[in-house]
Structures are given as C-alpha cells and as structure tokens.
N, C-alpha and C positions, 0 to 999 in steps of 0.2 A: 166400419171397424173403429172401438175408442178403446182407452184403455181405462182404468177405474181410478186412475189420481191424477189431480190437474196443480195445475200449480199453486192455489190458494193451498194446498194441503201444505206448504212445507213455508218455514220463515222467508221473510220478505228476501233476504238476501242468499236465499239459497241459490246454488248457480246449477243450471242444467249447459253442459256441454257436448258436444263432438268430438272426435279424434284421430287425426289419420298419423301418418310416420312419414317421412321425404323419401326412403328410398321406395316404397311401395305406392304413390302416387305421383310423384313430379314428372318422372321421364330425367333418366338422367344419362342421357347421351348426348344434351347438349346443354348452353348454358356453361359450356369451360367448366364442368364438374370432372378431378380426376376419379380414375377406376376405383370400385371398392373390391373388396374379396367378396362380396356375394356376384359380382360380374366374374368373378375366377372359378368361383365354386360352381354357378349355374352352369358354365362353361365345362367342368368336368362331368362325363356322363358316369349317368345315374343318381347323381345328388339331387334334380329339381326334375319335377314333373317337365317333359318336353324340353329344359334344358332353359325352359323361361328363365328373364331376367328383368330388369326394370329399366331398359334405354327407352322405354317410351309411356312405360306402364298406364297412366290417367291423364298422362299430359297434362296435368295440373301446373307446369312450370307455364303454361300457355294459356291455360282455364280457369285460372285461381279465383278470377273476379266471377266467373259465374259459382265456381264451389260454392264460393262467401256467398254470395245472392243467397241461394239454394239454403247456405245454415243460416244466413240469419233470417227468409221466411219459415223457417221451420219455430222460430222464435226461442231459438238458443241465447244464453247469453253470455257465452263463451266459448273458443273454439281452441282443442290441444292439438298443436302441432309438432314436430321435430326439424332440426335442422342436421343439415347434411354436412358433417366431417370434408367430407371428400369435395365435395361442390367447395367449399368457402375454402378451403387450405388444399388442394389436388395433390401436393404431395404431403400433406398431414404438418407439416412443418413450414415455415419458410414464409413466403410471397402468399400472399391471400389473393385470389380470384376475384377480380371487382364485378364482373359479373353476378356472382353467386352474393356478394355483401349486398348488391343493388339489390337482387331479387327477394332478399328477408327483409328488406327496409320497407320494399311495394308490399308485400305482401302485409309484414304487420300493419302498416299504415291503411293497407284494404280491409283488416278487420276494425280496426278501430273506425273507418269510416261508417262499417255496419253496425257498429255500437257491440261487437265481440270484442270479448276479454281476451287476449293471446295470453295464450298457457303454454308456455315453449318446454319443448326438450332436447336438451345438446342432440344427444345420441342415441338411435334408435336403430342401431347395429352395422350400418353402413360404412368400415373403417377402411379408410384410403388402403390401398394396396402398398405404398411404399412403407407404410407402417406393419402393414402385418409382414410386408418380406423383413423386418427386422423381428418378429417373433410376436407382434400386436398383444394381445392381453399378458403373454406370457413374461414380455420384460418389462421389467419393474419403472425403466423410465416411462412409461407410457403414461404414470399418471402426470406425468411431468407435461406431456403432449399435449394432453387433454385440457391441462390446467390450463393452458397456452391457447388453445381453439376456445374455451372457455372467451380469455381476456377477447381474443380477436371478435367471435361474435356478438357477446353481449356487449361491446365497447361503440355495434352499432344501432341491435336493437334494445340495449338494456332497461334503457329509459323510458321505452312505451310498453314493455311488456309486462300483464298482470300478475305473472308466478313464473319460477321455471326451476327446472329440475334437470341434475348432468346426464342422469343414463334412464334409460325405460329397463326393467327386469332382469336386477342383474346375474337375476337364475340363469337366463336365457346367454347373456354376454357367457356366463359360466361353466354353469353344467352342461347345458341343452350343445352346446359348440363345441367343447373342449373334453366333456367324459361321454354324453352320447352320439356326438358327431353328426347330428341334423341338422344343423342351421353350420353357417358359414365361421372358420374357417374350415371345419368338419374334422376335426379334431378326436382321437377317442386314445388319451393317455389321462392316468391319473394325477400324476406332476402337472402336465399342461394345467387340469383342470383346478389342481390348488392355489396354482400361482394366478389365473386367472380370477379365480373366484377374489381370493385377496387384494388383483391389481387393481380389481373395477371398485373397490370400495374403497381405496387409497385415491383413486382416480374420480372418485364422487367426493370425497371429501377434498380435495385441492380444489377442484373445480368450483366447488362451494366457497372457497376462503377465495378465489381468483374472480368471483361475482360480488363478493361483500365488499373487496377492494374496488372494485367500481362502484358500490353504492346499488347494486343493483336489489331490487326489494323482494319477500315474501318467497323465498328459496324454500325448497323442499327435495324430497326424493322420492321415487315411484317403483316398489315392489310388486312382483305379480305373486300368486298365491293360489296352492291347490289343497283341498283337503282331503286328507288322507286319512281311510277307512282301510280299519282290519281287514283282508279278506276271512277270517274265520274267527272264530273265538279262542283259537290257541294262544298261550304264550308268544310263541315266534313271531306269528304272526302281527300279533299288536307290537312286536320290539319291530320288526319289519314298516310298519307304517310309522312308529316313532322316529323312526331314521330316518324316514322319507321324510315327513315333516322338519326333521333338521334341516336338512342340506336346502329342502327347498323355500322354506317358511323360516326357519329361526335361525338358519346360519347371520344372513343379511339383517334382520331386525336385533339379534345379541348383536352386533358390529356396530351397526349406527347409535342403539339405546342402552346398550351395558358394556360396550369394553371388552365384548368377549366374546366368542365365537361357540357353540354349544360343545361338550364334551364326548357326546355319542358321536357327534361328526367328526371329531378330531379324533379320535379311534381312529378312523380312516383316510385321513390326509394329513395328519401333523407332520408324518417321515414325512411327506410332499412339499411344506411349505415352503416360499420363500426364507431366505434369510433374513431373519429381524421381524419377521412376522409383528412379535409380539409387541415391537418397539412403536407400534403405527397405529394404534388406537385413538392415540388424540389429534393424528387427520383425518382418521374415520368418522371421530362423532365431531364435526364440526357441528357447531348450531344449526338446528330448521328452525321454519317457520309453519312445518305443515307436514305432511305422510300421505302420500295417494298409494291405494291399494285397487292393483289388478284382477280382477276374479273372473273362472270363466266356469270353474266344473270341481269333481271330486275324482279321486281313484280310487282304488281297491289294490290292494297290495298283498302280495302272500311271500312267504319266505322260501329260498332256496338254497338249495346246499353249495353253490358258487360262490366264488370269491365274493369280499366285502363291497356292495354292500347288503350282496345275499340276500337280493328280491327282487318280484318281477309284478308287471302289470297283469291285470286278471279282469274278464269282462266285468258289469256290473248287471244289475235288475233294470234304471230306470231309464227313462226314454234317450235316445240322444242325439246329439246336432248333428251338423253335417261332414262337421272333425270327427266322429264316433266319440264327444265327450257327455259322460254323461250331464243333467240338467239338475242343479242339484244346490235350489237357492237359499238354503238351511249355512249352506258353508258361505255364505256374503256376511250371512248374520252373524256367526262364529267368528268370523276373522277380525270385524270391524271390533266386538264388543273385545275380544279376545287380544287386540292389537290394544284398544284404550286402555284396559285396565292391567296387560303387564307389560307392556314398552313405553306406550308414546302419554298417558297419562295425563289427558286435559289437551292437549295437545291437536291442534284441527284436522282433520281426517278428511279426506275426498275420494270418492269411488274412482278412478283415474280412467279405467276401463272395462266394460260388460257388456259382452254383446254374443249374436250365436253365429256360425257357420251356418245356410241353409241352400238347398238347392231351388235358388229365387227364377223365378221366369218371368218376363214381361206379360203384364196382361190377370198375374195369377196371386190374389194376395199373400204377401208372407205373415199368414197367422200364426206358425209356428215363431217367429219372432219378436212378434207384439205381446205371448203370453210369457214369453222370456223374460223380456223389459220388465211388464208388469207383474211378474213372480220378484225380479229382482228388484227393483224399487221399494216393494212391498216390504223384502226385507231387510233394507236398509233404511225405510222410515219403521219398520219394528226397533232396531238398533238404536236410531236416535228415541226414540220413545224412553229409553233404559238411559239414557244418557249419555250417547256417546257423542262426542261433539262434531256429526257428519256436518259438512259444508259444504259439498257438492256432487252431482253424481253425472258422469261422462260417457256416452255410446259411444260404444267402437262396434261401426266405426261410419263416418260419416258415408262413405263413397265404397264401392266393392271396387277393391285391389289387388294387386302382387302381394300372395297369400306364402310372401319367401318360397321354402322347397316345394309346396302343393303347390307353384306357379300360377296361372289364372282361376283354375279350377273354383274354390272355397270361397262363398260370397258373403264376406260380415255386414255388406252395406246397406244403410237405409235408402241409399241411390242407389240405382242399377245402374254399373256403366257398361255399354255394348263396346267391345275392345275390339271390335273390328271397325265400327265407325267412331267410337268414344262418344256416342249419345246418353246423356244423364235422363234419368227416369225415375223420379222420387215412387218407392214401394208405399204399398198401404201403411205400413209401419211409421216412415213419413210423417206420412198425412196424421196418423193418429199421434204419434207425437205433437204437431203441430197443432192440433186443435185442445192436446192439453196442457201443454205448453204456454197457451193465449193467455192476454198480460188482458 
C-alpha cells in the first residue's frame, strides 16, 4: 500500500506531524495527576461507552519513549501533544505536582532527542475537578486559572518547545459540553453554554499574553471546523446551515481576527452572555504567530420548528468513517482557502488535525484510512497551490486511544494499540506514510 505524495512534493520546510492529547493516552491514575471531570462524567452512567475512562488508557506516561521511536521512524518531523491541567496543578491552582513538571520535561527532551518538533497544547479538555466544582468554563475567573497553568507549565518546557497553543477546539470546550452535553462536563443550558463559549476565548487570549511574558516563541490557536451543507434548497434551510456555521466555524475566528462575534449567533446567546462581554476583545485577539485548523467531515442540516437554533442533523449520501462522519475532503480546501483570505490573511496556517475513525483489526490493512490522508493532503496541497500559506499538516492521530464518551471503541490510530496487553502495531497506513514521508 503507498500513498501518491511524498515529501519532495511540498517545500523543504514543510513539517508533517502526529498528534495525540494527555488525557486520552498517558494513563492518568497515576504520576500525582489530580481528578478531572471526564473521570466524574465517565463515572456517571450513561455518558461514556462502558463507563470507560482514562486511568490507564495507552500508558503512554510509561511508553513515551517507545511512542517517540515509533513517530519518528515513521519519519515525522514533528509531534503535537497536550499537557494535562490536572497532572501539573491536581487542584488547578495552587502547588504544582513535581511529578507531572518532571514528566513534560522527559518527554519533550525525548522528542527533541528524536529530532521531533514539540507542538504543545495547554489543554485538551481534561479540567481538574476542583475547578469545575467552582463552575469550570462557566466562571469568568477561569481565564485567570488558565493564564496561571499557562506560566507554571511553559516556565518549564517553554524554552524547547517549537509552537504551542492554549486550548485544542474551543467549539468542543463550548458548545459540544455545555449546549449539547456530550463530552464532559455534560452540560445542556444555553447560559452555561454562552459564558463558556466566551470564557475559553478570554482564557486563550491570557494565556497567550502569560507565554509572550515568558518569551515563549511562535504562539498560535487551534480551531476545529465542520462544513456545513444545506439539507435542501429551501430558504430555511440554507439560514439553518448559516447558523451552524456560525456558532461552529465563525463564532471563534470573528473573536480572535475581528473583534466580534458573528450577528446570527448573537440572535441567540447575547440575553446569555457574560457581563462585559463586549469589553474583552482585546484579550481575545492577543497576537498569533500562526492558526491550526481541525478538520474531520461535513453535515447536512435542515431546519425545525423548535426552539433557536431551530435545526437538526440529517444523514448524508457519501461514504462514512467509523464516527458515521461523512468523508468529505472539498471542506479542508474551503476552510483553509476560506480562513486565508477573510480572517487570518497571510498569516501561516497548519492542518493541526485529520484523521478517520475506522474499525482497524490487526493483520487487516486500513485502506480505508490511507485513501483519507491521501484525499486530504491532496487538498490541502490543492489550497497551497492558490496561495494559502499551509505550513504544515498533522494525523490524528498517532496511536488508537480513549475516543472520550465512545470510550475504547473508535480507532483514529496509525498504531494499533491492543488495550488489553497495550502492544503497539504500526497499521499499513504506517508504513505508507513512512515510505512517503522518507527524507
């Protein structure tokens, strides 16, 4: 199995990366990491497949040096990881864990030894539980917290790492938690979900000025992104997917790059917002140095006569993973060229995360995921072609993990790991990375 682009196709310093998150591969039952709300949430039944959690998930707090091995013969040159809230501050505040500081210090210093770029991300949803029993996204001091966990952790690794950015998706910290109550803390009010949505973008921007003060370099932010198709040709319907695209695409990109939050969304959350909302835009757009965009799929929206915001998800026509998302690498191209030319304008771009759910077996290649990569790569070198200034493009994800509420089930990984012995087994996908990858 190969794929049809090798790395001569793209400028000398383009960087192909990996990606995993902390609380979906380290194991975080031990290591002095305190509790987060997805160990509370998995804990309530019915939220997570089996009631899965992550006290042990990839043992990657144990395996790190073989993970690294594994990316860098894959012949990455650069690997995004996140760090863990909870692990470095257990009670979110206060006394830092020397444990948990030790373990980000070996680890970056274990990519650097492999000649990988650390691509850190503060947070990647794992928020101590003493924080959320104070209201977590929903009080306003939180960006305060963050800014805080910020200084402590890049005050250790700041100095060796090649980028880093405070939150991974903050649709997901926002919406996905707080109005439809999937992911942790399982949240489903509209208030919750305003103040949230607003605190994680006051809380990206502190954290951002709390890295510049340490001198730390080449800051950015990482939104994820879904593209969003009419279910029919009606009116309604096209207002129906325009709102979807708000709240989930141009809420976060108007906050960082214009000052402002779109208007059709604020229809529906302005009675919700925080107080002084409007007085907070110039911690919002704190300076970048860069924009990583998440892309995995498209929906199909149609309109309903229910409350705002009066729309529902609808199957589609084309093939789909193993999330039932449909495959649909037209919207990589849309977002990246669609993001240069009316937000970030010249501005470096990097694909942050792309990858597919598939049900992988040992033994059985996963060609459904090597035509993925290769649809999507394709069209984000179509993107650059037009001029958009891509600078890098990142699989997610390196290893098969704690898939949050679908708990072990959903495998995005190029590794197969068997969660009953935790044995790594590079998929064909791999391996054809790996030989197009070759320097």
């Amino acid at each position: 199995m190969s794929l049809a682009f090798q790395r001569a196709d793209f400028p000398p310093d383009f960087l192909f990366s990996a990606a995993t998150s902390s609380y979906q591969i380290e194991g975080h039952g031990f290591g002095g990491a305190g509790a987060t709300h997805w160990d509370t949430f998995a804990a309530t039944p019915g939220n997570v497949v089996r009631a899965e959690r992550g006290a042990l998930a990839c043992d990657h707090y144990h395996r790190f040096e073989e993970d690294l091995d594994l990316a860098a013969a894959m012949n990455l040159d650069a690997y995004r990881f996140s760090t863990s809230w909870a692990r470095v501050l257990p009670e979110g505040r206060g006394t830092p864990n020397a444990e948990g500081l030790d373990f980000y210090d070996r680890l970056v210093d274990a990519m650097l030894e492999r000649g990988l770029k650390p691509q850190a991300t503060l947070y990647h949803w794992e928020l101590p539980v003493p924080l959320a029993d104070l209201g977590g996204w929903r009080n306003p001091d939180i960006s305060h917290w963050f800014a805080d966990f910020a200084t402590v952790i890049m005050s250790r690794i700041g100095d060796r790492v090649y980028s880093a950015a405070p939150i991974n998706e903050p649709w997901c910290v926002g919406w996905l938690s707080h109005f439809l109550g999937h992911h942790a803390p399982g949240v489903r009010d509209i208030r919750a979900t305003a103040h949230a949505m607003h605190h994680v973008m006051t809380g990206h921007g502190r954290a951002i000025a709390a890295m510049r003060a340490l001198g730390v370099k080449n800051l950015g932010a990482v939104c994820n992104f879904e593209f969003a198709h009419a279910a029919n040709n009606t009116r309604e319907a096209r207002e129906a997917a325009r709102l979807y695209d708000g709240y989930y695409n141009r809420f976060f990109l108007g906050g960082l790059f214009k000052g402002a939050y779109p208007d059709d969304v604020m229809a529906g959350l302005e009675s919700h917002m925080p107080r002084g909302w409007q007085d907070e835009f110039d911690v919002i757009q704190a300076p970048l140095d860069w924009l990583g965009l998440n892309y995995y799929t498209c929906k199909r929206i149609a309109p309903t006569s229910g409350p705002w915001p009066a729309h529902e998800e609808v199957p589609g026509p084309l093939p789909t993973t193993q999330m039932e998302w449909e495959i649909y690498p037209d919207g990589l191209y849309h977002f990246l060229t669609w993001t240069h030319e009316t937000y970030t304008k010249g501005l470096p771009l990097y694909v942050t995360e792309s990858g597919m759910a598939n049900d992988d077996r040992p033994g059985i290649p996963d060609t459904a995921r090597t035509d993925y990569i290769e649809a999507h790569v394709a069209a984000a070198k179509r993107a650059m072609e037009t001029g958009v200034p891509l600078k890098g493009f990142t699989f997610w994800s390196l290893l098969d993990n704690y898939e949050w509420a679908l708990g072990y089930e959903k495998r995005f990984g190029l590794i197969h790991v068997d969660f009953e012995t935790l044995t790594r087994t590079p998929k064909a996908s791999y391996h054809a990375l790996q030989k197009a990858l070759a320097r």
